[in-house]
N, C-alpha and C positions, 0 to 999 in steps of 0.2 A: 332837519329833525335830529334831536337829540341821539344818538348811539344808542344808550342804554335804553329808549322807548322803543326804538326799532327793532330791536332784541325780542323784547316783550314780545310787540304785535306779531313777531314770525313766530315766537313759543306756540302765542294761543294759536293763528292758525295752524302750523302743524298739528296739533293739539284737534282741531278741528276737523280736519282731513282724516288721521288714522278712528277717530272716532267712527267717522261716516262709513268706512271702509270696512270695517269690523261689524257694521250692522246688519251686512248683507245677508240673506235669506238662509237659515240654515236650515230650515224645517223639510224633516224627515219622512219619504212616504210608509206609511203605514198598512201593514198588508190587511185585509177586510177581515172579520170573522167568518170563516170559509160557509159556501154555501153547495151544495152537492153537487159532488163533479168538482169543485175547485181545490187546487192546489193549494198548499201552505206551505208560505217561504221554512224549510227546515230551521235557517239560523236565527227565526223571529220566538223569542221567548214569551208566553202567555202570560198576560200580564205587563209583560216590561215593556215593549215597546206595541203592543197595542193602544189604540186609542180607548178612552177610556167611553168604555156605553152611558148613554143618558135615557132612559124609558121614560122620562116625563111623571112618575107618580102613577104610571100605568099597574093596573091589577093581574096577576101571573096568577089563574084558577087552574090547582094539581088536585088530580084525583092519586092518593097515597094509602097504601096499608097500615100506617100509621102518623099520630101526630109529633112522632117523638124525634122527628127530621125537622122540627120547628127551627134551630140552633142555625144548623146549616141555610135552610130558606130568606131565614131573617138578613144574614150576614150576606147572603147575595143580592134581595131586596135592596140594601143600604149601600152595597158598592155601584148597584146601576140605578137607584132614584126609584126605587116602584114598588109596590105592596104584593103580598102573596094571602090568599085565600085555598083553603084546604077542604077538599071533601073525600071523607072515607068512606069505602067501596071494594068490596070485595071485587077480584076478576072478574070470572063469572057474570056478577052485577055489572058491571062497565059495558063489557059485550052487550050484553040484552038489552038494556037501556040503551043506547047507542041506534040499533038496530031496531027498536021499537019505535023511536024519534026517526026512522029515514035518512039514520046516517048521522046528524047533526053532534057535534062533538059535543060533549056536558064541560068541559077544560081545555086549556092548551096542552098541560103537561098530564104526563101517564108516570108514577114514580112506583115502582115494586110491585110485587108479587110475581109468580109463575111467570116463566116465560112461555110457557106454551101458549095462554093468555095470548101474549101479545106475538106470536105465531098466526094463530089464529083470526085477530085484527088484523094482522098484515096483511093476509090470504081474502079478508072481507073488505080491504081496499080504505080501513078505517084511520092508517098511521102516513105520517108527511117520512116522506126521506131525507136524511141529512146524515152527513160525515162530521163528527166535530174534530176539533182539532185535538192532536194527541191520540186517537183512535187506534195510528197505529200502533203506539205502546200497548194494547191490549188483545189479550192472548185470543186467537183469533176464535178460539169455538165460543166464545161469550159474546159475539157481537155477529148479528145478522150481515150476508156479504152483502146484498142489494141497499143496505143503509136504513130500514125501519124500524130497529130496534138496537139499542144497546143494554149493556149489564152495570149495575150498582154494586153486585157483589155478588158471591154463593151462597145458598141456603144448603148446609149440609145434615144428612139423615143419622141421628144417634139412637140410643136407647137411655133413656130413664130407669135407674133401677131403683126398686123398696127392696133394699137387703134386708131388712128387719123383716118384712113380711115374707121374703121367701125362705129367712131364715124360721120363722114360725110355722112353716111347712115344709121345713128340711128339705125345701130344693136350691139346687146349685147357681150363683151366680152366670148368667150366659154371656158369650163375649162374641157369639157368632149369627150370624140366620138361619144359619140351619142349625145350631142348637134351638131356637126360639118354635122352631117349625116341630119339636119335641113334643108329645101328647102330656108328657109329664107337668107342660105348660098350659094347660088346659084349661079356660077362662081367667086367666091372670097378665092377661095381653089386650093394653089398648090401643088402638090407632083410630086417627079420623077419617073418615070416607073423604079418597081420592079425589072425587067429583067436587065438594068442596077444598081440601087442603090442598095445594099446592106441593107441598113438602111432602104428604104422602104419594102424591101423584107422580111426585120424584122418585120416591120410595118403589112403587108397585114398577116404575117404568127402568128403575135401576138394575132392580132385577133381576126385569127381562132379558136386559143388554147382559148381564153378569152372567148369569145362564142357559138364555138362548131360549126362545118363544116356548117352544114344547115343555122343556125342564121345567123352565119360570112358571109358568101355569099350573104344574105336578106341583113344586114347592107353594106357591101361594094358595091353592086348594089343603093344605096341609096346614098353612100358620092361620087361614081361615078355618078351621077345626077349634083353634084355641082362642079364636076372638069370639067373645060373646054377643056383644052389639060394635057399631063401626060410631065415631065421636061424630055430633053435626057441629062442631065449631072445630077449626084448628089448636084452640087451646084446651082442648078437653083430653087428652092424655097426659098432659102435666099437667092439668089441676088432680084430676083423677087418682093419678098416680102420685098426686103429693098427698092426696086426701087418705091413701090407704084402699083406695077399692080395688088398685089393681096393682101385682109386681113389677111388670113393666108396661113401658112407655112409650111410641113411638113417635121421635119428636122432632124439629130445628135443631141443633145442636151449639148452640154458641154461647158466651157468654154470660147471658142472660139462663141457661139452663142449667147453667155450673154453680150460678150465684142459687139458683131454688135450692137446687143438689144440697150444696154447702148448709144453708139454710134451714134444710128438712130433712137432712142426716140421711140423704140420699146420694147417689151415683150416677153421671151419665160415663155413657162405654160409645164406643168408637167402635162397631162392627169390624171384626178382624179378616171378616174374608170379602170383605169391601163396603164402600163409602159411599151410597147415591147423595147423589148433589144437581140442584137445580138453581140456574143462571136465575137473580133477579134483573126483571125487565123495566127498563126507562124506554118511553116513546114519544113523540108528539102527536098529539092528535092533528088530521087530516080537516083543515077547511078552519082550524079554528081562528080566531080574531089577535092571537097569542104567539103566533109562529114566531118570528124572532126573539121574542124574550126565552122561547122554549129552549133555542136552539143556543141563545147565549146560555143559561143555566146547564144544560148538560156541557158545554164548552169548561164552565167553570166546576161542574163537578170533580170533574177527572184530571184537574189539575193535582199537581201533588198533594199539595197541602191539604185541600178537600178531600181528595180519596180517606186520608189520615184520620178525618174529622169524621168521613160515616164510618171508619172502622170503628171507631171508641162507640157510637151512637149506635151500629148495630153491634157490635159485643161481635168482632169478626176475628177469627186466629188468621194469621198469615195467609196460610195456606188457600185463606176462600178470600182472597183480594183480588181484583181482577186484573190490574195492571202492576206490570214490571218495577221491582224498586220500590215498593211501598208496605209495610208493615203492618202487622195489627197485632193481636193481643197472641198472647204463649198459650193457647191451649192444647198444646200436646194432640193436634189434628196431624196425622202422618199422611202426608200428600201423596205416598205412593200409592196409599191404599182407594184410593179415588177411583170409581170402578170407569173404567173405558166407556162411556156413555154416546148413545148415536143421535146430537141434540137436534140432528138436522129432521128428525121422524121423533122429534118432541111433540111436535105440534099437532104434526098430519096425522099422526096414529091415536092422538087422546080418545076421538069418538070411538073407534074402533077399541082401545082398549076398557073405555068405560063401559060399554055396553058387556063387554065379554065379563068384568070386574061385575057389574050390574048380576047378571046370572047365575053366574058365581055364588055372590055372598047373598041372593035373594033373601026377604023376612030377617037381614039385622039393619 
């Protein structure tokens, strides 16, 4: 045979051999997305070296406090293949219906409101357990230790001020609670009843913890002096109090109240002699048809970049983010001032303090 063919024919088979060599198996294991009780490899990055979810075009049914978490919903729909449907419901609501049905979940997914709320599901055996991953980045009083409930953020308690109007009656701008517990403020003070608002229920139970059962109670029989009627919607002291009927407000405090403020040549204040704040509750409902797709989305909430995306959508300052490393808007929220709250008798003590708030403020 020719030299120069023989040449050839060994090029190509070696050629052939390192190719085959090179093909071998390289695929990677993949650690699960964790399921309660399970570890997560630390050095596995979410996202990067997870395998990527397929849901088949399946329907992810959350019951949410609002629609305006659509942004975020959609962009997770489209990363694991599946559709989301939304029903709004107040806490409260969710409870009783739940409990009227025998238990039977209305969704898989639980998205915001009060965590007492979903304390209270917990204790009625209504929420699935799970640990997502990344958990432990977040600060541990926003997150149930048994694994029922997590946090999407803070809802922190401000005040709304009409300085025009309290300048129209030569009273002083307040920057405290116990200025506001002032007789001089006497019917020019709105909040929504507890029992529905969550924020005020933060409010009344912030208080507590601030002052101490006995005090707290003297005080709030005193700022109940200056409330005329109590709001049945949570947005009836900012409408109220943009509307002119009342000087101040007792409200959420984030971005979205800054922008009214701005808007309507009004004020929110940051209570100077503390801050109540109430954990927003993410849960899965118990038995529903949904469990894994729930348990992926809260996995993909709390990833960075998502944290990032409800801050802008809920209007969140820094300070009320829940997990480490993550940012949100500059509202001048001073995080020291955040009253030492006991979230663990969030839940257990609402009945007991609604009934006593009930007697209280009887006939408003």
């Amino acid at each position: 045979m020719n030299k120069k063919i023989l040449l050839i024919i060994l090029l190509i088979f070696s050629m052939v051999i390192y190719t085959a060599c090179t093909k071998e198996d390289t695929k990677v294991d993949i650690p699960p997305v964790g399921d309660v009780g399970e570890s997560i490899d630390d050095d596995a990055q979410v996202g990067d070296t997870q395998e990527k979810l397929d849901f088949n075009g399946m329907t992810m049914n959350v019951v949410t406090t609002s629609e305006k978490y659509v942004e975020l919903f959609d962009a997770f729909a489209a990363e694991v293949n599946a559709k989301v449907e939304f029903l709004s419901m107040s806490s409260g609501e969710v409870i009783a219906r739940i409990e009227a049905e025998g238990g039977k979940p209305m969704a898989d997914l639980w998205f915001g409101g009060g965590v007492d709320a979903f304390m209270a599901a917990k204790e009625s055996g209504l929420l699935e357990q799970y640990r997502p991953i990344e958990i432990d980045k977040v600060d541990s009083r926003f997150v149930d230790q048994d694994g029922y409930w997590s946090s999407k953020g803070l809802t922190v308690v401000g005040f709304l001020i009409n300085e025009e109007l309290l300048g129209e009656k030569n009273l002083p701008i307040p920057s405290t609670w116990a200025e506001i517990a002032d007789p001089i403020y006497k019917d020019e003070i709105i909040m929504a009843n507890p029992a529905i608002s969550g924020t005020n229920y933060g409010a009344v139970k912030g208080i507590l913890d601030m002052m101490g059962e006995d005090k707290g109670w003297e005080y709030l029989s005193k700022l109940n002096d200056n409330i005329p009627f109590y709001g049945k919607r949570g947005k009836d002291p900012e409408e109220k109090t943009v509307a002119g009927e009342f000087a101040i407000g007792i409200i959420p405090a984030d971005k979205g109240s800054f922008d009214v403020a701005e808007k309507n040549n009004l004020s929110v204040v940051y209570p100077e002699d503390g801050i109540a704040w109430v954990p927003e509750g993410v849960a899965i409902f118990k038995g529903g048809d949904g469990v894994d797709i729930a348990k992926a989305f809260i996995d993909y909430m709390l990833r960075d970049e998502n944290q990032k995306i409800l801050s802008e959508l809920d209007g969140k300052d820094s300070a009320q983010m829940i997990k480490d490393g993550v940012s949100g808007y500059d509202l001048g929220l001073p995080k020291e001032r955040l009253i030492d709250q006991d979230i663990s008798t969030f839940g257990s003590m609402r009945e007991e303090i609604l009934n006593k708030w009930e007697e209280l403020t009887k006939g408003k």
